[in-house]
TIRO-136617 format. One record per residue (C-alpha): residue number from 0; y, x, z. Coordinates in Angstrom, 2 decimals. Each point is the difference from the previous one (the first is absolute). Layout:
N
NUM|Y|X|Z .
...
***
This chain:
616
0|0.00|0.00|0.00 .
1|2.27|2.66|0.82 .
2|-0.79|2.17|-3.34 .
3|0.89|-3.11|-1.67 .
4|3.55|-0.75|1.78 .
5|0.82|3.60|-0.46 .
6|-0.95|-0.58|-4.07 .
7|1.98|-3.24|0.05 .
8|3.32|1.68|1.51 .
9|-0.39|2.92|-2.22 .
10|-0.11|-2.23|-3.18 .
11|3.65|-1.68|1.33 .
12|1.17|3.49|0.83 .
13|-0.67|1.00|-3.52 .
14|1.49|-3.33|-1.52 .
15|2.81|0.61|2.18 .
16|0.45|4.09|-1.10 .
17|-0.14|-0.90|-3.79 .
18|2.62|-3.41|-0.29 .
19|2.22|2.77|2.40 .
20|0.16|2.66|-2.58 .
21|3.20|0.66|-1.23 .
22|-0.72|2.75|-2.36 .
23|2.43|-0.69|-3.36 .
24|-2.25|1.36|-2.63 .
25|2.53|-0.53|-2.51 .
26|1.72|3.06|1.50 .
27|-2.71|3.03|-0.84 .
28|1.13|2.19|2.94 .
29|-1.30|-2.90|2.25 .
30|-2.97|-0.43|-1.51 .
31|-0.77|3.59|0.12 .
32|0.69|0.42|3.53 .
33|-2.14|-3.09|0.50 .
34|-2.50|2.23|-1.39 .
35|0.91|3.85|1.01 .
36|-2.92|2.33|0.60 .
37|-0.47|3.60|1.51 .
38|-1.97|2.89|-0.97 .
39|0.19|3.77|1.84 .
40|0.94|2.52|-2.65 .
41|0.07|2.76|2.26 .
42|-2.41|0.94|2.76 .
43|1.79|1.92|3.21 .
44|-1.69|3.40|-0.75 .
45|-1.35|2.34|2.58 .
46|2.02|2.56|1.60 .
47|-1.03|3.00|1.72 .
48|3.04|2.67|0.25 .
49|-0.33|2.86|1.84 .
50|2.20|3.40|1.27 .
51|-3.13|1.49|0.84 .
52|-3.52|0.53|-0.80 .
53|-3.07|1.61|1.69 .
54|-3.78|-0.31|-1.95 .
55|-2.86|1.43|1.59 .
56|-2.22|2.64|-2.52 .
57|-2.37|-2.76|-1.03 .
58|2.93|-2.31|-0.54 .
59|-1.59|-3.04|2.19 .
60|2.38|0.09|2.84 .
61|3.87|0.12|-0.97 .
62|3.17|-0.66|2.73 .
63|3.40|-1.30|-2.00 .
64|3.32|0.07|1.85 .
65|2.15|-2.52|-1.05 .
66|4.30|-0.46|1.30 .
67|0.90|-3.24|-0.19 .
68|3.48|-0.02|1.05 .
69|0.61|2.02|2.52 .
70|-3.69|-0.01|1.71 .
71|-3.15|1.40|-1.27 .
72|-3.62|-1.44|0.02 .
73|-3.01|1.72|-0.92 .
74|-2.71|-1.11|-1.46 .
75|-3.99|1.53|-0.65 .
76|-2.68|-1.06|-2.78 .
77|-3.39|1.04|0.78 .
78|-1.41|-1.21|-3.62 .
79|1.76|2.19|-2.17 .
80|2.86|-2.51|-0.66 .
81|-1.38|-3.29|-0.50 .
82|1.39|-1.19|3.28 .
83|2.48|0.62|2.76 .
84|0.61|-0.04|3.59 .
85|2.74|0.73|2.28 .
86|-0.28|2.95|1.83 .
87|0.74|-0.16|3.93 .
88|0.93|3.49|1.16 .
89|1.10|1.00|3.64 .
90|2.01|3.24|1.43 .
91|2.76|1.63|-2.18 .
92|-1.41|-0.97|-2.88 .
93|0.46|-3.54|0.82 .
94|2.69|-1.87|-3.22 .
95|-0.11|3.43|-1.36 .
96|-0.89|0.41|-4.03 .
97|-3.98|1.75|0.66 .
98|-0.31|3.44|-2.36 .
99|-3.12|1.23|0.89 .
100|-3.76|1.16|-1.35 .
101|-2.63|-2.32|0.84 .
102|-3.63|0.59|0.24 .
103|-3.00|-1.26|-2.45 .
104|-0.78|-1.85|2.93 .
105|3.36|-1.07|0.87 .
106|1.11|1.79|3.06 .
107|3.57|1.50|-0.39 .
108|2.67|1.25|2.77 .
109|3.38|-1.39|0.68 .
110|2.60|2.62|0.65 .
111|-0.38|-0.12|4.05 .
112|-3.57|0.58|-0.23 .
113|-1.71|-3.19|-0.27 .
114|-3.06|-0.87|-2.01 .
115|-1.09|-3.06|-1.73 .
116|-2.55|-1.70|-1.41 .
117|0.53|-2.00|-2.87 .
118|-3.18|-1.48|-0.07 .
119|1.50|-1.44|3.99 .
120|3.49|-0.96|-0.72 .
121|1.23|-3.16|1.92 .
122|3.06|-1.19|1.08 .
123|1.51|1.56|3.28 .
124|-2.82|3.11|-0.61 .
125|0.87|3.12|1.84 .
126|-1.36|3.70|-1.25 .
127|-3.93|0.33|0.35 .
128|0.50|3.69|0.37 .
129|2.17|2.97|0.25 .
130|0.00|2.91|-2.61 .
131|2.24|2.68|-1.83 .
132|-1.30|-0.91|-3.43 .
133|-3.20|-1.39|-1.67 .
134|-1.97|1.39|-2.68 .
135|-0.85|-1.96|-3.60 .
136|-4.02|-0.05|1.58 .
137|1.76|-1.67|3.46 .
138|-0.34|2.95|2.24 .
139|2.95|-0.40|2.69 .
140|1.41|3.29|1.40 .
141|1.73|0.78|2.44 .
142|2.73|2.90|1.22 .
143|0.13|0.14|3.79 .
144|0.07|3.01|2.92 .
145|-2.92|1.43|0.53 .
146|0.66|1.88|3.25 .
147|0.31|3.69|-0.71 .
148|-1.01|-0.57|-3.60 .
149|3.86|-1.55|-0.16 .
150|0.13|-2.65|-2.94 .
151|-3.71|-0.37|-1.74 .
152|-1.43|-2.99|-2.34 .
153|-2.33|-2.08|1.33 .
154|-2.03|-2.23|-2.27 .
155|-1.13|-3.44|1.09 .
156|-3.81|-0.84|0.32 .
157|-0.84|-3.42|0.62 .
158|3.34|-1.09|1.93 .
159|-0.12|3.35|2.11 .
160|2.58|3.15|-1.14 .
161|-2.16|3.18|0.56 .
162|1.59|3.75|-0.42 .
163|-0.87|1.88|-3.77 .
164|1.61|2.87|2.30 .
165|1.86|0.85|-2.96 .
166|3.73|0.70|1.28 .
167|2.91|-1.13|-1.96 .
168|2.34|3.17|-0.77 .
169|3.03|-1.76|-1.30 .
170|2.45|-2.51|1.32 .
171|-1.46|-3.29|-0.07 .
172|3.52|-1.42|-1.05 .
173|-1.30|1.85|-3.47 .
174|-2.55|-2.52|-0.52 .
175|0.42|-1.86|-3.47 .
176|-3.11|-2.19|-0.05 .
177|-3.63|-0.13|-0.47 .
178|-1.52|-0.47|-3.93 .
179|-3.62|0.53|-0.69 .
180|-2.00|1.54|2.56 .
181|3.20|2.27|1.44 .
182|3.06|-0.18|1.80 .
183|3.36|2.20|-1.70 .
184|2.66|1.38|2.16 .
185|3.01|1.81|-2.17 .
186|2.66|2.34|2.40 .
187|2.28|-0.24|-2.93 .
188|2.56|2.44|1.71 .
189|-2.48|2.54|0.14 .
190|-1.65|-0.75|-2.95 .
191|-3.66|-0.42|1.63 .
192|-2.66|-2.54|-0.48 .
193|-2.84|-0.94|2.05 .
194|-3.04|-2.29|-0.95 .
195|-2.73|-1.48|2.92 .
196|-3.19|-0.42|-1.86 .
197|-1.79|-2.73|1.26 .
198|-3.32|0.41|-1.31 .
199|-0.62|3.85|0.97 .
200|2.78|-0.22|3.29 .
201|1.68|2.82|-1.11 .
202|4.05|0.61|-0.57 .
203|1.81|2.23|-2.21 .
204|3.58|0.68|-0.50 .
205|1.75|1.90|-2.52 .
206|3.22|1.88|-0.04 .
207|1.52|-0.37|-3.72 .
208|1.38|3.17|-0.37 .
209|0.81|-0.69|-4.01 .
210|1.63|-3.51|0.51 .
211|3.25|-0.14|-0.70 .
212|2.62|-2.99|0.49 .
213|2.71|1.67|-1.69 .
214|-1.92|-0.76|-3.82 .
215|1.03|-3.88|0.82 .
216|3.45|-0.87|0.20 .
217|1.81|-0.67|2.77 .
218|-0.07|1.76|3.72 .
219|-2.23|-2.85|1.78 .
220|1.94|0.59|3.03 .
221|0.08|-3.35|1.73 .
222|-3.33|-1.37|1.35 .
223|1.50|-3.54|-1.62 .
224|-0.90|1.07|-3.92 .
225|-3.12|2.22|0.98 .
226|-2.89|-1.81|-0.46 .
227|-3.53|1.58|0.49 .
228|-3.32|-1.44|-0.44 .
229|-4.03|0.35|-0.44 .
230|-3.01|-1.45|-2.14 .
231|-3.07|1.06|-0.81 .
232|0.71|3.72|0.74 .
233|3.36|0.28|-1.69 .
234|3.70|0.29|1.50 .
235|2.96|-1.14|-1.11 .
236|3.40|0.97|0.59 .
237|3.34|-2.00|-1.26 .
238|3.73|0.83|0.21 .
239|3.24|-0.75|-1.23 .
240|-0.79|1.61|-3.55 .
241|-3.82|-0.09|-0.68 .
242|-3.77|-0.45|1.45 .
243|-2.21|3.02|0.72 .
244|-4.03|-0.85|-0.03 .
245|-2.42|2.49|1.24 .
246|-3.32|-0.44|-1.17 .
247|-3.51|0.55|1.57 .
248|-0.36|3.32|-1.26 .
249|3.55|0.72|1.49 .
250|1.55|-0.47|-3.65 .
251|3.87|-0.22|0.42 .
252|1.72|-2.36|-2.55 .
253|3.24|-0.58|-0.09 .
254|1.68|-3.34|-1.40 .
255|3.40|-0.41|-0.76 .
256|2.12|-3.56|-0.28 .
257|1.93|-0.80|-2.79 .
258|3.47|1.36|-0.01 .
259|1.63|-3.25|0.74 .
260|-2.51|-0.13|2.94 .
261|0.82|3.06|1.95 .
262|2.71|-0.76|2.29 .
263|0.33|0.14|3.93 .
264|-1.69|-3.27|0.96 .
265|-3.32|0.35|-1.17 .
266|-2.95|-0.56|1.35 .
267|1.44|-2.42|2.88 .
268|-2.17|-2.59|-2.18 .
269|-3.33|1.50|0.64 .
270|-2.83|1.78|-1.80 .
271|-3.65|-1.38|0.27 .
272|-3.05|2.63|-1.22 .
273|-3.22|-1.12|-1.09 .
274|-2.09|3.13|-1.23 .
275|2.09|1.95|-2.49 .
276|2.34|-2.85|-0.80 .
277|3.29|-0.06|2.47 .
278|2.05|-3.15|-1.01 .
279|3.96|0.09|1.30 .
280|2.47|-2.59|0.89 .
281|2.87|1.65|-1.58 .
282|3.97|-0.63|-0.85 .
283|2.15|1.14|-2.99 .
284|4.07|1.27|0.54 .
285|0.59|-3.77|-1.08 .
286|-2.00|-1.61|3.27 .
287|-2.95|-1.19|-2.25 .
288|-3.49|-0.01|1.45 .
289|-3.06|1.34|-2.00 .
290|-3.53|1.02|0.57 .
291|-1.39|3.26|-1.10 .
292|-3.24|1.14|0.05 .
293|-0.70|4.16|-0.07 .
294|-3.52|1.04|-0.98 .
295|-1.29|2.29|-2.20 .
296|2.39|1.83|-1.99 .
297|2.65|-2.94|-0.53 .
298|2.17|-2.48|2.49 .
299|0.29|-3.29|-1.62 .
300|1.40|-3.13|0.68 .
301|-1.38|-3.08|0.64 .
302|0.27|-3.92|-0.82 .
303|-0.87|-1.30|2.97 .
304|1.57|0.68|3.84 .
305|-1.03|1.56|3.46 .
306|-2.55|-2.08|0.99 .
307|-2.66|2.26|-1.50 .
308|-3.13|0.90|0.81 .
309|-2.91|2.26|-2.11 .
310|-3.59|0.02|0.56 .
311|-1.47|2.47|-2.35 .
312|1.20|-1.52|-3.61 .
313|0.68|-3.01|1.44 .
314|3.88|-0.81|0.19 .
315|1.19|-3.02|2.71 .
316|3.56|-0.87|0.01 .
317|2.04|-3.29|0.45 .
318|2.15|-1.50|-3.09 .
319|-0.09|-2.41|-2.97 .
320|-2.58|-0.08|-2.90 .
321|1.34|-1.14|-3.43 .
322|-1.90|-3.06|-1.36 .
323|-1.76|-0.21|3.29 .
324|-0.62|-3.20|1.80 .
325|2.06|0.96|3.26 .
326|4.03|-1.15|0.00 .
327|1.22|2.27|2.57 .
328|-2.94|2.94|-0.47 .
329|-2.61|1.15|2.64 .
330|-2.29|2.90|0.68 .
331|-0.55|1.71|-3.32 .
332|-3.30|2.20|-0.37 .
333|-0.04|2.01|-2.70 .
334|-3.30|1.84|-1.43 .
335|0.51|1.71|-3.37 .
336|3.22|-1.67|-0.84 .
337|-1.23|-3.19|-0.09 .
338|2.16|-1.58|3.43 .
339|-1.30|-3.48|1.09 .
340|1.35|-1.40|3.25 .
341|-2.11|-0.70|3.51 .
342|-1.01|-3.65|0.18 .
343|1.41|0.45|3.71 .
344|2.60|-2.40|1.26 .
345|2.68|1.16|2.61 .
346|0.92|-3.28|0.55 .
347|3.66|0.81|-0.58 .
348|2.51|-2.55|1.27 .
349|2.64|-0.37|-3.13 .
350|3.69|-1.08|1.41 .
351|-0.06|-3.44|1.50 .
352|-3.88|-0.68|-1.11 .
353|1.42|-0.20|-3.48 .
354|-1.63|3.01|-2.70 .
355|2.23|-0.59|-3.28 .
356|3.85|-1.01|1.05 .
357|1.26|-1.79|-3.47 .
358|-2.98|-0.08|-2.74 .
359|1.31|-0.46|-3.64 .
360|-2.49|-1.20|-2.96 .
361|0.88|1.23|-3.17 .
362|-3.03|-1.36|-2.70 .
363|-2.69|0.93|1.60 .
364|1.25|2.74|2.57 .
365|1.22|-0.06|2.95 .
366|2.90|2.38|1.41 .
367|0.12|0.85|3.76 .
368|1.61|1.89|1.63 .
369|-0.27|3.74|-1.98 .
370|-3.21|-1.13|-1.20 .
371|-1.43|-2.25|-3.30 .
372|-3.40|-1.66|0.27 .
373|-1.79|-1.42|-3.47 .
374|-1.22|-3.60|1.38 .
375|-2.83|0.35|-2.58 .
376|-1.81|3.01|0.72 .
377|1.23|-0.11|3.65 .
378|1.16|3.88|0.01 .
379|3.63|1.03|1.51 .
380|2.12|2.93|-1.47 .
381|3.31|1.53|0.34 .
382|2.18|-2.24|-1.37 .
383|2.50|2.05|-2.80 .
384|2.71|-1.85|1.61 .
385|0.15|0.65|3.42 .
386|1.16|-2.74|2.46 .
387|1.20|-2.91|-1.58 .
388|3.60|-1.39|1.28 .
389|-0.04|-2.77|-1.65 .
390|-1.73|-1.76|-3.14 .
391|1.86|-2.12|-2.84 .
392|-2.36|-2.31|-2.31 .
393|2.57|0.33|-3.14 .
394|-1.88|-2.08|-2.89 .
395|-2.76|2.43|-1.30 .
396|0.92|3.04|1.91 .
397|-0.12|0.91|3.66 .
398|2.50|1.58|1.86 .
399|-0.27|2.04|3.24 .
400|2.51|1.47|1.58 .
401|-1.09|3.30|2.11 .
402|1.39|3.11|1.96 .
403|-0.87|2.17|-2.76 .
404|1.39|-2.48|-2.89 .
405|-0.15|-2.87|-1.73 .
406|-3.14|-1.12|-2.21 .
407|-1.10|-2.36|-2.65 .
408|-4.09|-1.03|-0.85 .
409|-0.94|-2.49|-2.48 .
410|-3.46|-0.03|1.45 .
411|0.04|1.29|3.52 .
412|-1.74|3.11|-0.30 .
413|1.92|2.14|-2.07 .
414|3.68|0.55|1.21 .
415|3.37|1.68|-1.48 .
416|2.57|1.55|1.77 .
417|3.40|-1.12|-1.20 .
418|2.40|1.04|2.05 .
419|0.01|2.33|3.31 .
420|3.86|-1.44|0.79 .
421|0.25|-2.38|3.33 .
422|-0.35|-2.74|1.03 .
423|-3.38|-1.05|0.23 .
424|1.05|-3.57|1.46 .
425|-1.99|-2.18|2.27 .
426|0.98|-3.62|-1.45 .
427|0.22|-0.11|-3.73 .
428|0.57|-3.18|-2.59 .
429|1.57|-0.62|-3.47 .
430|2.72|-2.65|0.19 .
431|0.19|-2.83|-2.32 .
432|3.23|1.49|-1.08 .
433|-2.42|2.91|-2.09 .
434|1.03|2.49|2.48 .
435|-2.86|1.75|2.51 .
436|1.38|0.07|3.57 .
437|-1.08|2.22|3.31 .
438|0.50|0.50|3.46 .
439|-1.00|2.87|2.22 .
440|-1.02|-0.90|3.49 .
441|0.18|2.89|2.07 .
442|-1.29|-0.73|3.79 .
443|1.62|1.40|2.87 .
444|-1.26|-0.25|3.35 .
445|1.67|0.68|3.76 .
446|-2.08|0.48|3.15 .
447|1.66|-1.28|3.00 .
448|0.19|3.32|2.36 .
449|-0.52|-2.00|3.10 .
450|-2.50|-2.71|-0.98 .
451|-1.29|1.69|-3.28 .
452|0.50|-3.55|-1.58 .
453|0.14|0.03|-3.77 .
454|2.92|-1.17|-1.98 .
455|-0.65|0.03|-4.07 .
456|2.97|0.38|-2.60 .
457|0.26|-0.08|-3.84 .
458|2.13|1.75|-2.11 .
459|0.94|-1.50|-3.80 .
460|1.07|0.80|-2.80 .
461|-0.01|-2.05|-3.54 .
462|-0.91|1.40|-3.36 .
463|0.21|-1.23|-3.68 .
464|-2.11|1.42|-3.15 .
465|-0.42|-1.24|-3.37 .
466|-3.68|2.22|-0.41 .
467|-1.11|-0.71|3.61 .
468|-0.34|3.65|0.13 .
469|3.54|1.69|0.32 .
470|2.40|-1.68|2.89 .
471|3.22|0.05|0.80 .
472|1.74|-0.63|3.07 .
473|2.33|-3.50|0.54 .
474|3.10|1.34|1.41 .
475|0.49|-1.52|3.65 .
476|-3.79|-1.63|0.14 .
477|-0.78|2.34|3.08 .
478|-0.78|-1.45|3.11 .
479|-1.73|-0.54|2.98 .
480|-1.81|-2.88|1.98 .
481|-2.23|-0.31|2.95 .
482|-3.89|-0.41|-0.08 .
483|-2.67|1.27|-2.76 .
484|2.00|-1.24|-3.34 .
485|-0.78|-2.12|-2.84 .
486|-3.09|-0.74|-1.43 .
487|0.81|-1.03|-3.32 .
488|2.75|0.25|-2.56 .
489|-0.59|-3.35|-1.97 .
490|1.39|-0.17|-3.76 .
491|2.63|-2.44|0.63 .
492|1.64|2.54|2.30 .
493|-0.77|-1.42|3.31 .
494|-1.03|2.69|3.02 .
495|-0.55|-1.21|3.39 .
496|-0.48|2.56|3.26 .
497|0.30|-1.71|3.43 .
498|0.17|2.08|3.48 .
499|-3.38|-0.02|1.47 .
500|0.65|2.71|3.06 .
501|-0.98|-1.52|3.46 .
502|2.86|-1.79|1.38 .
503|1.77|-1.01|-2.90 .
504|1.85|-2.82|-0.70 .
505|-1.94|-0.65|-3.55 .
506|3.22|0.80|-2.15 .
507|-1.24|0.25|-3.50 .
508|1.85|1.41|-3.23 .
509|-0.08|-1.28|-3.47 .
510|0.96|1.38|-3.64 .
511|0.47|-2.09|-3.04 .
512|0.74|2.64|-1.98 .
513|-3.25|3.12|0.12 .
514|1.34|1.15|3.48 .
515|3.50|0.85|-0.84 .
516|1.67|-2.25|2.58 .
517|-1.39|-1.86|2.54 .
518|0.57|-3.34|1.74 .
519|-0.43|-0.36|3.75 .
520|-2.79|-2.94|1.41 .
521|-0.31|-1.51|3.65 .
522|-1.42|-2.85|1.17 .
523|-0.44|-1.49|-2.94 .
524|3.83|0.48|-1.59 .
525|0.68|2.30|-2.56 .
526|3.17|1.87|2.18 .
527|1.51|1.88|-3.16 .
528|0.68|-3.82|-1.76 .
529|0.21|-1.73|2.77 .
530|-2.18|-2.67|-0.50 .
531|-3.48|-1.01|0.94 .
532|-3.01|1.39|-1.90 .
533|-1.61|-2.76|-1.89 .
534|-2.68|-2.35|0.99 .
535|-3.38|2.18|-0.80 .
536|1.44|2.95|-0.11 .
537|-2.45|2.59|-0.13 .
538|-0.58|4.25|-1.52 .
539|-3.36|1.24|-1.45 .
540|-1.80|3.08|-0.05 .
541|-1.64|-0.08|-3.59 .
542|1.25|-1.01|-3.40 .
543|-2.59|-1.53|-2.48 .
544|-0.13|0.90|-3.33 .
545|0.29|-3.97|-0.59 .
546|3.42|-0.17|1.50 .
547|-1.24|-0.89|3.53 .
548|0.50|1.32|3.26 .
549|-2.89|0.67|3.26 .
550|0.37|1.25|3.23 .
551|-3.02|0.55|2.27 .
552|-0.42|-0.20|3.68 .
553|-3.06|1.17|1.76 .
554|-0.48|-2.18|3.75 .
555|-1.42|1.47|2.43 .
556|-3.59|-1.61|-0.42 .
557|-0.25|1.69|-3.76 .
558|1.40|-2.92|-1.59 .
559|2.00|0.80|-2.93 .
560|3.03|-2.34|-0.27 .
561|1.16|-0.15|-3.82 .
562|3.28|-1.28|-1.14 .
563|0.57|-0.48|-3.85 .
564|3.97|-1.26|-0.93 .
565|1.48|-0.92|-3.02 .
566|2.95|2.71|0.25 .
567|0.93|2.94|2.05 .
568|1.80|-2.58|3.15 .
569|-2.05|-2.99|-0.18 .
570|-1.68|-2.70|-1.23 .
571|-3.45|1.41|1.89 .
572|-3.73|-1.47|0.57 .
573|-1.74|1.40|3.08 .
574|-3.88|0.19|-0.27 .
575|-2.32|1.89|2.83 .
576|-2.64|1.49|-1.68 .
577|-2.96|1.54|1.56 .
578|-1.41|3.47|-1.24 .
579|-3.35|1.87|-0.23 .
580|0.76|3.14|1.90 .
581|0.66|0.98|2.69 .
582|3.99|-0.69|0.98 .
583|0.42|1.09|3.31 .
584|3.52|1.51|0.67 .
585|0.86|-0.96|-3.66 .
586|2.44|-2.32|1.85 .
587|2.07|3.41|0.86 .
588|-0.62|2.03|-3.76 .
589|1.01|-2.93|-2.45 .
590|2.61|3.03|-1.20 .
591|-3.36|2.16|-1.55 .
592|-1.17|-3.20|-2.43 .
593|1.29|0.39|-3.48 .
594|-0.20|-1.89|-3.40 .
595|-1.48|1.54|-3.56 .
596|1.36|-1.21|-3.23 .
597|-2.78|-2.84|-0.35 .
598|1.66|-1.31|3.51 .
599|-2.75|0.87|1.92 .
600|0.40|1.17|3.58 .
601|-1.43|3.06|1.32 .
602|-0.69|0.33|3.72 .
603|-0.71|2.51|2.36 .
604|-2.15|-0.58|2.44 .
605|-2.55|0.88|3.36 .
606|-2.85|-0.16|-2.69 .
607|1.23|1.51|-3.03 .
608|2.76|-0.62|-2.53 .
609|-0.47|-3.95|-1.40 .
610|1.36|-1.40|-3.64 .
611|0.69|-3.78|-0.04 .
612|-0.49|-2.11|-2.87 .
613|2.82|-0.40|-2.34 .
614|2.81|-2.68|0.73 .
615|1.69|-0.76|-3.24 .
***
């Protein structure tokens, strides 16, 4: 009985929902919004950046130190890269970046002498152990007093350190780090190096009687640019000028930078060895950062940055593959040339949740950020524009408006350059009086001292073109006004911009002319003309290629609120609308969506970037 009242009120609800409908479909943008659809044309990628990176000799275990901000979190794979965990360190080392060799069975030391396990990571996990370094097999030694004997290595034997008796004949501030089956110690002032075999428990040092720092440039005076180091039985030795390796077989070779690159402040970046390769974080007179790598006969640079790391032939860095299928880049592992990235995720947390910012589709790519991605074989390259500004749907061409210049595209993919000159405005239309006008919105923002409130500010200026390419400036147009600016420059001339900033009073300004002079609103009068605003009086975000005009409003539930007028102040139909993905805090990023030339929206989203069905 019940199944069949519920049926019966169902069948009136329905009745009731269809003689409600109020859908013109005489007017096609109704009808299409009565019918809009979604579909995801861009996935959010993975992310995995890194400033540092350790991988063990059998290249299972790996440790990533990633900044985000101002902190740092490190994270540890023990499968070679197919998955990630964050790594919970304690001591010194604790929100430090992690540079460090790591075991084949994934023990490595922190800096104040703690060992871990990564096969027994958890969260709040303290050291397991306590060692001066660990060899590639997992043998943990360590340096401590051995009465009389003074400073000996003891090697650890199923949790318990006993004596080799083997004293230690240097400083042990000399100690660079353990590689192999050894531990290297460098007394670069004295040019000596020592080496603690594991395996046989003997040490050997070596005075370098032939090495000599004066064959590199610079005087490597200050402890700040001298960087030493030790892998696999070879030093390394870095100054202001050059690199110095010395080999197994106590070979001396001497590498010197660039020209341009030998100046005072080098190596305060760093130098990293691995073998015979010694990779440095290096400047130029002009402040520009490069990597080098000495080895061999030559020093070379390199594409990618510091975050290096070499295991035999096999090169691990952090950057951005061309025609790969990550937006931002990852962990790149390159074998033979051929780089591919980890399938690792970092789980990086883009700005706000949001991955994209504004997304413009073009045909069939679409432009974010610095970066292009071809929605049909789902691969994302540098995009030969840079950043996009600003995008102008002028008949058959495209128009975007960048840092580095202005371009056209007939298809999306292929670009030219036509002029380098400024602007590259943010609001662009063509007038029905045949001329293209701009405005450039440049945001200004205060902090409050005291209550580090934020107050937001717009500067404006107006421009005029007959190409849409080459501006010129209207005389007296600049201005400013309170809150983010305009959203749209609609081809009848009308702007809009209303003061948003906490506390305000909701004043509002208005142009009728492209943003040359401006009209003041309040409460619903227009002050400038003194006169009320009239009834339905209302701005949009969007112009249609039809003539129409939409503005969108996300609520807080992920509704989308849609409002489609007849001109650029009124004459509006409100619809709510509800979407496929995932909206939440849409409601506070309406600014990102933007509209192709078939007057479809694009959104970015939680999930991915979203393309709505065509409203014309």
């Amino acid at each position: 009985m019940y199944k069949k009242l519920w049926f019966i009120c169902l069948f009136i609800f329905t009745l009731s929902f269809v003689a409600c409908d109020t859908t013109d479909d005489s007017d096609p943008t109704q009808g299409s919004l009565a019918n809009i659809s979604f579909k995801k044309i861009m996935e959010l990628s993975p992310f995995a950046a890194a400033e540092n990176i350790s991988v063990s000799p059998n290249e299972k275990y790996m440790i990533f130190s990633y900044r985000e901000n101002t902190s740092v979190k490190n994270y540890y794979s023990k499968d070679g890269g197919e998955s990630v965990q964050e790594l919970f360190i304690y001591g010194n080392d604790k929100d430090k970046p992690i540079q460090t060799n790591i075991s084949n069975n994934g023990l490595f030391v922190t800096s104040d002498g703690g060992v871990y396990d990564l096969n027994n990571i958890r969260s709040g996990s303290a050291a397991v152990h306590y060692a001066t370094g660990v060899t590639d097999s997992g043998k943990l030694i360590y340096i401590q007093n051995d009465g009389a004997n003074g400073k000996t290595f003891f090697i650890d034997n199923n949790g318990t350190y006993e004596s080799t008796g083997v004293q230690l004949t240097m400083n042990e501030d000399y100690y660079l780090g353990t590689s192999g089956e050894k531990m290297g110690f460098f007394d670069s002032y004295n040019r000596v190096i020592g080496e603690f075999d594991v395996a046989t428990k003997t040490f050997t040092q070596t005075t370098l009687t032939n090495l000599n720092y004066s064959q590199v440039y610079g005087n490597g005076l200050s402890r700040n640019k001298v960087k030493t180091a030790y892998s696999y039985g070879h030093f390394a030795y870095a100054k202001e000028g050059g690199v110095i390796i010395i080999t197994p077989s106590k070979e001396i070779r001497y590498y010197n930078y660039p020209a341009d690159y030998q100046i005072w402040q080098n190596t305060e970046g760093g130098m990293k060895l691995f073998g015979d390769h010694a990779y440095v974080n290096i400047f130029d007179r002009w402040g520009a950062k490069k990597v080098y790598v000495a080895s061999g006969t030559t020093v070379e640079p390199v594409d990618h940055d510091f975050a290096v790391c070499r295991v035999g032939e096999t090169t691990y860095t952090q950057g951005f593959i061309e025609n790969g299928d990550r937006f931002r880049g990852g962990i790149i592992k390159t074998v033979n040339a051929r780089l591919e990235y980890l399938p690792l995720d970092m789980g990086y947390k883009y700005p706000s949740g949001y991955m994209f910012g504004k997304t413009y589709l073009v045909g069939d790519y679409a432009y974010a950020e610095d970066k292009v991605f071809d929605t049909k074989s789902g691969k994302y390259a540098t995009s030969p524009t840079g950043e996009i500004t600003s995008i102008f749907y002028d008949g058959g061409r495209t128009i975007a408006y960048t840092e580095s210049g202005t371009y056209t595209t007939v298809n999306g993919r292929d670009w030219n350059l036509e002029t380098t000159d400024k602007p590259a405005p943010e609001l662009v239309t063509k007038g029905t009086d045949g001329i293209y006008h701009a405005l450039t919105v440049h945001l200004k923002v205060y902090v409050s001292p005291g209550t580090q409130a934020r107050t937001y500010s717009v500067d404006l200026k107006a421009y005029t073109s007959n190409n849409g390419i080459n501006w010129t400036e209207v005389p007296g147009s600049a201005t400013s006004h309170s809150g983010y600016g305009p959203r749209l420059i609609s081809s009848d001339g009308v702007v809009y911009t209303k003061d948003t900033n906490a506390g305000s009073i909701g004043s509002a300004k208005l142009s009728e002319d492209y943003g040359v002079s401006w009209q003041g609103i309040l409460n619903g009068r227009n002050l400038t003309k003194d006169e009320p605003l009239p009834d339905g009086f209302k701005t949009s975000q969007f112009e249609l290629t039809s003539g129409k005009f939409v503005s969108i409003v996300f609520e807080f539930s992920g509704e989308m609120g849609i409002s489609v007028c007849d001109s650029s102040t009124g004459g509006c139909t409100d619809q709510v609308l509800q979407v496929s993905f995932d909206a939440s805090d849409m409601y506070t990023h309406d600014e990102e969506i933007t509209l192709t030339a078939n007057d479809e929206f694009v959104f970015n989203t939680l999930d991915g970037i979203y393309l709505s069905s065509s409203i014309r």
